[in-house]
Each structure stands twice: as structure tokens, then as C-alpha cells.
DSSP file (Angstrom, degrees, kcal/mol; ACC not computed):
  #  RESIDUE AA STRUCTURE BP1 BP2  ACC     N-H-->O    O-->H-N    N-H-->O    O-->H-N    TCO  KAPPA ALPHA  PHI   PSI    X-CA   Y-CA   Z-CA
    1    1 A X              0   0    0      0, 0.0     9,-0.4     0, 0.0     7,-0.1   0.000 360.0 360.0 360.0 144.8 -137.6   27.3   45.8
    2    2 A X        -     0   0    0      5,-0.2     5,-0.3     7,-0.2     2,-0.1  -0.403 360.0-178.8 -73.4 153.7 -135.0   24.6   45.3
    3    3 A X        -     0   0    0      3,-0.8     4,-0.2    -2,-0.1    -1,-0.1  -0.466  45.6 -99.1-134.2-135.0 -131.2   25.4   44.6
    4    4 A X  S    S+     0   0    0      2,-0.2     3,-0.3    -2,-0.1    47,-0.2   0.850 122.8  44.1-118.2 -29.6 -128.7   23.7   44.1
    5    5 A X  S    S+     0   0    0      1,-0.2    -1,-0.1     2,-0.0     3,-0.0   0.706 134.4  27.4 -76.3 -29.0 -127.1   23.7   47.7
    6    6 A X    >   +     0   0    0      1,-0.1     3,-1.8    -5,-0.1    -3,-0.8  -0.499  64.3 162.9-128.6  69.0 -130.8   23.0   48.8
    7    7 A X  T 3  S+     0   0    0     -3,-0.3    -5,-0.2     1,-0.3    -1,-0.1   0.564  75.9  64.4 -74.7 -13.9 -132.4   21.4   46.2
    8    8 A X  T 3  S-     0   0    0      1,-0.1    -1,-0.3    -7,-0.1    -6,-0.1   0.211 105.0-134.2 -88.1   2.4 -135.2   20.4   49.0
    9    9 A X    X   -     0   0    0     -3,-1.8     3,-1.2     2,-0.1    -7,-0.2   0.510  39.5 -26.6  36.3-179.4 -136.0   24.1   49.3
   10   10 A X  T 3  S+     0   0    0     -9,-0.4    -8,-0.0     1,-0.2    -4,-0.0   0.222 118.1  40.9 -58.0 164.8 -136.6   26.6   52.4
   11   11 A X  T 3   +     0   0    0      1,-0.2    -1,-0.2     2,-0.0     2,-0.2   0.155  68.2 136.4 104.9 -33.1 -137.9   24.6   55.7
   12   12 A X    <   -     0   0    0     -3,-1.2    -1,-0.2     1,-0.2    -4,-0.0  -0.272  36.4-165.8 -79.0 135.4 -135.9   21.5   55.7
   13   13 A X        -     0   0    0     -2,-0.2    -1,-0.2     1,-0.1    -2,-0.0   0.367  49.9 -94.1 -88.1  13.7 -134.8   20.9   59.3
   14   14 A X  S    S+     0   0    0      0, 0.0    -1,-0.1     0, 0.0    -2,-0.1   0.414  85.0 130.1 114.5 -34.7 -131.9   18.0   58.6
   15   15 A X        -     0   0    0      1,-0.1     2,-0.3    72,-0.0    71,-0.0   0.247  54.2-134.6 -60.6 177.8 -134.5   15.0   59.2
   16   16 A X        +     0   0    0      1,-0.1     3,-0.1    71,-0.0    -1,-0.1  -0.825  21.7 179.4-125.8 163.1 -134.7   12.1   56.6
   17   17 A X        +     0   0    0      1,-0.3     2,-0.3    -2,-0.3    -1,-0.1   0.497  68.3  34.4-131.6 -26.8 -138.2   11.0   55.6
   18   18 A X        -     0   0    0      2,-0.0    69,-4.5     0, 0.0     2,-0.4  -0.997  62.6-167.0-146.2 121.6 -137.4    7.8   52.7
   19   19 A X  E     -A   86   0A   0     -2,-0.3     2,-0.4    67,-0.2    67,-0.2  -0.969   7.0-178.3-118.0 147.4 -134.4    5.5   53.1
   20   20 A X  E     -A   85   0A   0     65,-2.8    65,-1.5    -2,-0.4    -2,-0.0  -0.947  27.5-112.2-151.8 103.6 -133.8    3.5   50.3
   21   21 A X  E     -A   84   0A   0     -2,-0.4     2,-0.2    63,-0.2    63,-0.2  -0.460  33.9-121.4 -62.6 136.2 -130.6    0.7   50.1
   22   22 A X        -     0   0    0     61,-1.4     2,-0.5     8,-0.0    61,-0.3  -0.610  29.0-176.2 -60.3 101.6 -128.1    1.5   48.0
   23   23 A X        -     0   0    0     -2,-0.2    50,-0.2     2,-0.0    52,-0.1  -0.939  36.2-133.9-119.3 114.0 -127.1   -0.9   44.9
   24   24 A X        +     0   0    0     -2,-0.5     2,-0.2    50,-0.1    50,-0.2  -0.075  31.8 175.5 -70.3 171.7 -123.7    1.3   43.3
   25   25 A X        -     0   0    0     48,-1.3    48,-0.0    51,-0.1    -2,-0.0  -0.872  36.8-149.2-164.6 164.8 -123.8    1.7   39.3
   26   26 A X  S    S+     0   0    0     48,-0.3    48,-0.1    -2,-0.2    -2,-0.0   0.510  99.3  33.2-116.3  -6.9 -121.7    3.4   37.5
   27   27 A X  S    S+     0   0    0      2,-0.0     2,-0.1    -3,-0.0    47,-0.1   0.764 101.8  65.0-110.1 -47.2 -124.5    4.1   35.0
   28   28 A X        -     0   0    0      1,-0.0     2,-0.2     3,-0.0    -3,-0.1  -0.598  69.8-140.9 -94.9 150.6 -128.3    4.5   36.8
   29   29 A X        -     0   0    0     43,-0.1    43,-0.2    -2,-0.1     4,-0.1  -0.738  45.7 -73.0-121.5 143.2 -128.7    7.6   39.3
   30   30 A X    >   -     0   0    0     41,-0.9     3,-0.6    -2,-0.2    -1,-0.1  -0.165  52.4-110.3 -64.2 143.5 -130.9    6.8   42.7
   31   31 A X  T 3  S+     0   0    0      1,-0.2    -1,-0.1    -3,-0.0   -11,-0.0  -0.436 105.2  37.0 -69.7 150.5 -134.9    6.4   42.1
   32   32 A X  T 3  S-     0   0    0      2,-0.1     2,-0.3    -2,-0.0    -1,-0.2   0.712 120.4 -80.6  87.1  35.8 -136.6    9.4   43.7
   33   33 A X  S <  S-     0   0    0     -3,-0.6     2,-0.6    -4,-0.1    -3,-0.1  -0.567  83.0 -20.8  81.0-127.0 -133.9   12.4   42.8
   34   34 A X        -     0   0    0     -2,-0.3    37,-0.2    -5,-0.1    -2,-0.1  -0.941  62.3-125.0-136.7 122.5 -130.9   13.0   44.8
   35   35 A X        -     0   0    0     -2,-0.6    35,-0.4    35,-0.2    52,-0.2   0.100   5.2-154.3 -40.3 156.6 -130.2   12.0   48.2
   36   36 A X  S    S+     0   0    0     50,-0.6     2,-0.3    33,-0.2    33,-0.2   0.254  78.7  15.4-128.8  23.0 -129.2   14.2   51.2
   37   37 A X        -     0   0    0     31,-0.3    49,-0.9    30,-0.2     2,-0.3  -0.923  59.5-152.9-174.3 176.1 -127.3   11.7   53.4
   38   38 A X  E     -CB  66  85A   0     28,-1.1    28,-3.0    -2,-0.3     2,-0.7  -0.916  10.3-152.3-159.6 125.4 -125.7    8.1   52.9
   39   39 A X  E     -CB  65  84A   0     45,-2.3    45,-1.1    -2,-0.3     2,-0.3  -0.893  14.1-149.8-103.5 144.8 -125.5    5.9   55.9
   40   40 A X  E     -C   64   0A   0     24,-6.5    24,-1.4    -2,-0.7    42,-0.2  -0.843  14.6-176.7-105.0 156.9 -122.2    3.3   55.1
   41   41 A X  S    S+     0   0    0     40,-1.8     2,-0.4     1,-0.4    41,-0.2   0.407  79.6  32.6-166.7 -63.5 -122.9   -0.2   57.0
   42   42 A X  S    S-     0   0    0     39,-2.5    -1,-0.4    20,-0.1     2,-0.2  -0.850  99.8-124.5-117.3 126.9 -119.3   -1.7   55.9
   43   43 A X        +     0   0    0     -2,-0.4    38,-0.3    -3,-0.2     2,-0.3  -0.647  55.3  96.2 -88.0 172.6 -116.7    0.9   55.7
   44   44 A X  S    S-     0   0    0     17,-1.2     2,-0.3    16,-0.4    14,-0.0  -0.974  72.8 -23.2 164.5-154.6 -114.6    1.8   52.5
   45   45 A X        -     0   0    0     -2,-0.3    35,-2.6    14,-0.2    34,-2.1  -0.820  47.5-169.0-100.5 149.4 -114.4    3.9   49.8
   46   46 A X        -     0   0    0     -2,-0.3     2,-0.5    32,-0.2    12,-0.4  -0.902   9.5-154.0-133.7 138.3 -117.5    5.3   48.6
   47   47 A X        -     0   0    0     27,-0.4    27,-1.0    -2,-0.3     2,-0.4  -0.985  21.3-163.0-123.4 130.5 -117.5    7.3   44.9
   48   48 A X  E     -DE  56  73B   0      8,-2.7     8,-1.3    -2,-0.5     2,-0.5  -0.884  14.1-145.7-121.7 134.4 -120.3    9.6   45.2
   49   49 A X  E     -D   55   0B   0     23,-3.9    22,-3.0    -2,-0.4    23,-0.3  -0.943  25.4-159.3 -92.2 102.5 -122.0   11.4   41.9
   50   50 A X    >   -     0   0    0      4,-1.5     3,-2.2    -2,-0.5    20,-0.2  -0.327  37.7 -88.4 -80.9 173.4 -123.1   15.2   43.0
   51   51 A X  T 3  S+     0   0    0     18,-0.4    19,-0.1     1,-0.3    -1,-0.0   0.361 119.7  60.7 -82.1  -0.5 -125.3   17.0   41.3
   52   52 A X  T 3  S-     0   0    0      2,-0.0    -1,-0.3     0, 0.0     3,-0.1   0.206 116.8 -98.4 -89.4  -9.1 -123.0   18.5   38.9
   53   53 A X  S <  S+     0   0    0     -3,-2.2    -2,-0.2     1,-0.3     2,-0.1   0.361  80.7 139.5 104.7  -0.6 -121.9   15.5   37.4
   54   54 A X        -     0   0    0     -4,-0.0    -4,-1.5    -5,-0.0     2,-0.5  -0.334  36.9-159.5 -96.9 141.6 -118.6   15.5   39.6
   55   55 A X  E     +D   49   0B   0     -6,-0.2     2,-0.3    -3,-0.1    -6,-0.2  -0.980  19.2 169.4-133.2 129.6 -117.7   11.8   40.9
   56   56 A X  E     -D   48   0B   0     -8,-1.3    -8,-2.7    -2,-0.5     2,-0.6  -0.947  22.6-139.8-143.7 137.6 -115.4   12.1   44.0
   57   57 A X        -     0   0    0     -2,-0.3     2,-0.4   -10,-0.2   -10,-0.2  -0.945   5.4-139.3-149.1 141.2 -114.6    9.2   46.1
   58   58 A X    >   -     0   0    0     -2,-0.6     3,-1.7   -12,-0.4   -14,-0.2  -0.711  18.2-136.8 -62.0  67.9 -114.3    9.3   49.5
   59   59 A X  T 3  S-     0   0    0     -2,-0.4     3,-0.3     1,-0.3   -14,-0.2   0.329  81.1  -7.6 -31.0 103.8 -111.2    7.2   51.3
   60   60 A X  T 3  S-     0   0    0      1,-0.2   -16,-0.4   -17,-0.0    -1,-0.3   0.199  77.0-168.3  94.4 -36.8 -111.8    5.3   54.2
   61   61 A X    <   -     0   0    0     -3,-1.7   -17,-1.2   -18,-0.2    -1,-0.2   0.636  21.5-137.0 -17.2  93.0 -115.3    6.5   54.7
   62   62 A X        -     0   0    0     -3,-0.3   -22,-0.2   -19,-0.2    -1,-0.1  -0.152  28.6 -75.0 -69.4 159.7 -116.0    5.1   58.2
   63   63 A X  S    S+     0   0    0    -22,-0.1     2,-0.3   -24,-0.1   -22,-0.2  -0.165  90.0  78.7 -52.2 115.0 -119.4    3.2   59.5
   64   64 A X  E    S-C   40   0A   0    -24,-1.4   -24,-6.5    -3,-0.1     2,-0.5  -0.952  86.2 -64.9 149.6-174.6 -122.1    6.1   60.0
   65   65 A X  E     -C   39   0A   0     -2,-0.3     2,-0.7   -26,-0.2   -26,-0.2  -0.887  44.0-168.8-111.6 119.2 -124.4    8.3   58.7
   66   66 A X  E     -C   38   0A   0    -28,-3.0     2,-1.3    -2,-0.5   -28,-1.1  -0.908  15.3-144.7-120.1 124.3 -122.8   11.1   56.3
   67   67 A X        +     0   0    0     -2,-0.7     2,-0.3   -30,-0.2   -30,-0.2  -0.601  47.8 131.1 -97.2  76.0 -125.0   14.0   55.3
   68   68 A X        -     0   0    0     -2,-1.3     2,-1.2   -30,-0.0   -31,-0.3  -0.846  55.4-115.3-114.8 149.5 -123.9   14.8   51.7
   69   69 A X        +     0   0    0     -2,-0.3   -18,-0.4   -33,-0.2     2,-0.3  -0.753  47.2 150.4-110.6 107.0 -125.9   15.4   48.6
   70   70 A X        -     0   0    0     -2,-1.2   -20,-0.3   -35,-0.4   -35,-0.2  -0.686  37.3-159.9-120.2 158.8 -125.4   13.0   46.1
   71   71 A X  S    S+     0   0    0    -22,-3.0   -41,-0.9     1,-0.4     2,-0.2   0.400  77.5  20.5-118.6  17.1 -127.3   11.3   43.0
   72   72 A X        -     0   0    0    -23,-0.3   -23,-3.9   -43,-0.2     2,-0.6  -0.859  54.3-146.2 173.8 145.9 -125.5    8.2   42.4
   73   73 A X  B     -E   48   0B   0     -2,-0.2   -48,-1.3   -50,-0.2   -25,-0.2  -0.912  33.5-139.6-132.7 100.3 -123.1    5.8   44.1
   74   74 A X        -     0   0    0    -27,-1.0   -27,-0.4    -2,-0.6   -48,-0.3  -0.376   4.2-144.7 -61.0 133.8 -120.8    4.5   41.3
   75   75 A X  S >  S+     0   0    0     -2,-0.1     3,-1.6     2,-0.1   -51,-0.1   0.872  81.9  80.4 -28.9 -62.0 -119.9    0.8   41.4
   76   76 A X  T 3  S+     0   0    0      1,-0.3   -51,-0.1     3,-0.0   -29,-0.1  -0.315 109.9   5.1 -76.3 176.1 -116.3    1.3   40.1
   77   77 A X  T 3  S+     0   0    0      1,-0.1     2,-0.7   -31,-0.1    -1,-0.3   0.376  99.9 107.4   4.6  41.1 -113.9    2.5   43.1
   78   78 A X    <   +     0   0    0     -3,-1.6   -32,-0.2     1,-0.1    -1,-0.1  -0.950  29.8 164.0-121.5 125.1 -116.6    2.2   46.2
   79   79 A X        +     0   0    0    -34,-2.1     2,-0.4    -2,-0.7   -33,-0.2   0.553  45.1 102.8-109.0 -11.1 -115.5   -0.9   48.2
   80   80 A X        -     0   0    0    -35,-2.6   -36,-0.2     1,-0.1     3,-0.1  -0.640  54.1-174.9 -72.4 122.7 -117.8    0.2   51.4
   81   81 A X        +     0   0    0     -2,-0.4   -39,-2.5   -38,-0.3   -40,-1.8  -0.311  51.0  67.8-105.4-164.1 -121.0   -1.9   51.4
   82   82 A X  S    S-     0   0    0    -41,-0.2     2,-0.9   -42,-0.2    -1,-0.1   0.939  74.7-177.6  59.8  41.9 -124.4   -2.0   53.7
   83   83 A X        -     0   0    0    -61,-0.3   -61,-1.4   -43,-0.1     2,-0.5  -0.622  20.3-170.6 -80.8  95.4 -125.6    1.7   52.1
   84   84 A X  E     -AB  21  39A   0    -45,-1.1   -45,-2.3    -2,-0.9     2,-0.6  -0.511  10.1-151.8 -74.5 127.2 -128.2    3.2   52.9
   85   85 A X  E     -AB  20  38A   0    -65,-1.5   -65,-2.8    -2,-0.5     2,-0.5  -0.881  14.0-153.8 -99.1 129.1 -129.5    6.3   51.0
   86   86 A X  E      A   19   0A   0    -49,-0.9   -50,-0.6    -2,-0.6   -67,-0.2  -0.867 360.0 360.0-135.3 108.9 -131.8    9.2   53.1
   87   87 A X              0   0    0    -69,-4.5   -68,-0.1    -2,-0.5    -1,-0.1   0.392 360.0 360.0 -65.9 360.0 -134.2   11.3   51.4
């Protein structure tokens, strides 16, 4: 069963299966549910929507692959480009 820390329920080993570039909004949440990683391309600041409605943004977020669970990557304060989102 999904939860909320593992909304992908028991079994999932880490892997990604669907990567999907990233266009921020401050309004629209990513097609296909909520991501479980973000790779950043450009570093910068990233403002990441969790599943609780909470918008946090990340300073500096360096060039890499970041395993977090998010559902939206708001426009206003993210200056990092080249995003990839991994289902």
C-alpha cells in the first residue's frame, strides 16, 4: 500500500522507470503523480512542492541527481535550469 513517505508502495528498489523534463509553474503539479528524484542540469535554487502542499526551496542545489519526493517545481524562486523529473 502507498503512504505518504512511500507513496510507490512496498518493493521499490530506488530505480527510476519515466523521466519527464521539468517546465517550473507555480500553478500546474507534474503529469503522472509525484516524482521521486529531480536531476538539476544548471545549478541554482530549486522550490520544490511536497506532497503536503509545503514549498521549500533549496539553495545552491548543485548539478546532479537528488532523490526527493516532490509534486511541483514552482517557477517563482527556482533559478536552476536543465530539470529532469524521475518517476
Amino acid at each position: 500500500m502507498a503512504t505518504l513517505s512511500n507513496p510507490y508502495g512496498p518493493g521499490n528498489d530506488g530505480s527510476f522507470a519515466r523521466f519527464v523534463a521539468v517546465t517550473p509553474s507555480d500553478t500546474v503539479d507534474l503529469t503522472g503523480g509525484p516524482a521521486r528524484g529531480i536531476y538539476v542540469g544548471v545549478a541554482g535554487d530549486v522550490s520544490l512542492v511536497g506532497l503536503d502542499d509545503t514549498a521549500v526551496v533549496f539553495k545552491a542545489m548543485p548539478v546532479g541527481l537528488h532523490k526527493v519526493i516532490f509534486r511541483r517545481v514552482n517557477a517563482t524562486s527556482t533559478t536552476a535550469t536543465n530539470m529532469v523529473a524521475m518517476f
